[in-house]
C-alpha positions in Angstrom: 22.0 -26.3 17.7 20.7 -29.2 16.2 18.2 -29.2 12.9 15.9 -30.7 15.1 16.0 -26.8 17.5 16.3 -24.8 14.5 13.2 -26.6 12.6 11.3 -25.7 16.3 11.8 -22.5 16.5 10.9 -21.8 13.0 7.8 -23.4 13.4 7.2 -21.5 16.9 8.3 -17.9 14.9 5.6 -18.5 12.0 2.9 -19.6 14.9 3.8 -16.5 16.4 3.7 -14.7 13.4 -0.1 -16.0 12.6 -1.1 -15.6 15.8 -0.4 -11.7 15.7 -2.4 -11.4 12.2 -5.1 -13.2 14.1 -5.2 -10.7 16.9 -5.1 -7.6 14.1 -8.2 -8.7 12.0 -10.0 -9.9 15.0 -9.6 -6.0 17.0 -10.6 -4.4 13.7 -13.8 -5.9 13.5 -14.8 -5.1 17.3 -15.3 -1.4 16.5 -18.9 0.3 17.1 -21.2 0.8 14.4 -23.9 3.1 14.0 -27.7 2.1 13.1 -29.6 5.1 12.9 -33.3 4.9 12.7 -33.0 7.7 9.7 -30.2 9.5 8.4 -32.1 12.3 6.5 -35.1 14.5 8.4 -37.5 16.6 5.7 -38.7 19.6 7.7 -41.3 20.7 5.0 -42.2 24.6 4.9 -40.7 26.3 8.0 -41.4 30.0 9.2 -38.2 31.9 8.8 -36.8 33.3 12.5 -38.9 30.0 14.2 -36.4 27.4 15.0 -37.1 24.2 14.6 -35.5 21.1 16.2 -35.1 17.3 14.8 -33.6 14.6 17.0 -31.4 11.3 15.1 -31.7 8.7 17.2 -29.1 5.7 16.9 -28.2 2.3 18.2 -25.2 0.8 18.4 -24.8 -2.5 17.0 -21.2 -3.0 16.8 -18.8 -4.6 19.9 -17.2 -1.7 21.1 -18.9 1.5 22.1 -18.9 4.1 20.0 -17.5 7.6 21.0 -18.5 11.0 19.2 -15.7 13.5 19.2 -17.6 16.1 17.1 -20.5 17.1 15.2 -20.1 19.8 12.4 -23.1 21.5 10.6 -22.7 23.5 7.8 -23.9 26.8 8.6 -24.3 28.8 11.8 -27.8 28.8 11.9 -28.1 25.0 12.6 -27.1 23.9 16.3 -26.1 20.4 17.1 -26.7 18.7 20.9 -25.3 14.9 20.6 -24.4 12.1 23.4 -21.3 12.8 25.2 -20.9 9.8 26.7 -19.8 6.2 25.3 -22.7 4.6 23.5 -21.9 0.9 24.3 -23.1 -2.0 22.2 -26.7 -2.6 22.2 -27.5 1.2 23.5 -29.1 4.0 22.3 -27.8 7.5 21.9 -28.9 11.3 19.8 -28.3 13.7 18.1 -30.6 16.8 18.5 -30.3 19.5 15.2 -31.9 22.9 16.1 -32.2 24.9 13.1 -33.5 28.3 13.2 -34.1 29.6 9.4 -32.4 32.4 8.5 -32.2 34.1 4.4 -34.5 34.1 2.0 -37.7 32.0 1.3 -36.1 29.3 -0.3 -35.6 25.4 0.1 -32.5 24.3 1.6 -30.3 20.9 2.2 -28.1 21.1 4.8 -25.8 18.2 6.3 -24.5 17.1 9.5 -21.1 15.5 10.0 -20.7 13.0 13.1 -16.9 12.2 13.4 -16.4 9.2 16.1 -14.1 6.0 16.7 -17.3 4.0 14.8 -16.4 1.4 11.9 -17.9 4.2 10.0 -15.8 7.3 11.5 -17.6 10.4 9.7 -21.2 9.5 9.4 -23.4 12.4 7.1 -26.9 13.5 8.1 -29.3 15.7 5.9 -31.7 17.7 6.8 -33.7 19.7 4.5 -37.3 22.1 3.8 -38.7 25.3 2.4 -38.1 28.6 3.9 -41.2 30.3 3.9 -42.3 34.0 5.1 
């Protein structure tokens, strides 16, 4: 091999090797992104044993569409309904919260944890209000 080969095939190996850095950074910014209207619903005073339901609407306003795996609450008296399907860019999707008050009158915070493949992959919503008799 001449110098002439060898200085072309470094130069081809470190295009190569730029070009697949490239790709990386360019696929990590393509993931979805959630824009919800409001991440934190204020009930106010609530009737203890009458549930109650809240619905979080979002948009997504990343490239890729998002995909929601789970939704956790932190008690058992707070039922989540969300969008099962891919949310794809520019689209709208939900996630319904029925809580039904349970306990003593007292005011309460509660959260909601969405786990998905968004940019942001656990996203926190709060819901919170007086339980009154």
């Amino acid at each position: 091999m001449t110098i002439k080969e060898l200085n072309m095939k470094k130069l081809l190996l470190v295009f190569a090797i730029l070009l697949g850095f490239t790709y990386m950074a360019s696929a990590q910014t393509k993931l979805g992104e959630f824009k919800f209207e409001t991440e934190a619903h204020n009930f106010g005073k609530i009737a203890i044993g009458k549930p109650v339901v809240h619905t979080f609407s979002f948009t997504n306003v990343g490239d890729e569409p998002i995909i929601i795996s789970k939704v956790e609450t932190t008690c058992g008296c707070t039922v989540p309904e969300f969008t099962s399907t891919p949310v794809k860019k520019g689209e709208t999707g939900t996630i319904k919260v029925t809580l039904t008050p349970s306990g003593p009158a007292l005011p309460f915070v509660k959260t909601i944890t969405v786990t998905s493949n968004a940019r942001t992959p656990n996203k926190v919503l709060i819901i919170k209000g007086v339980y009154v008799e």
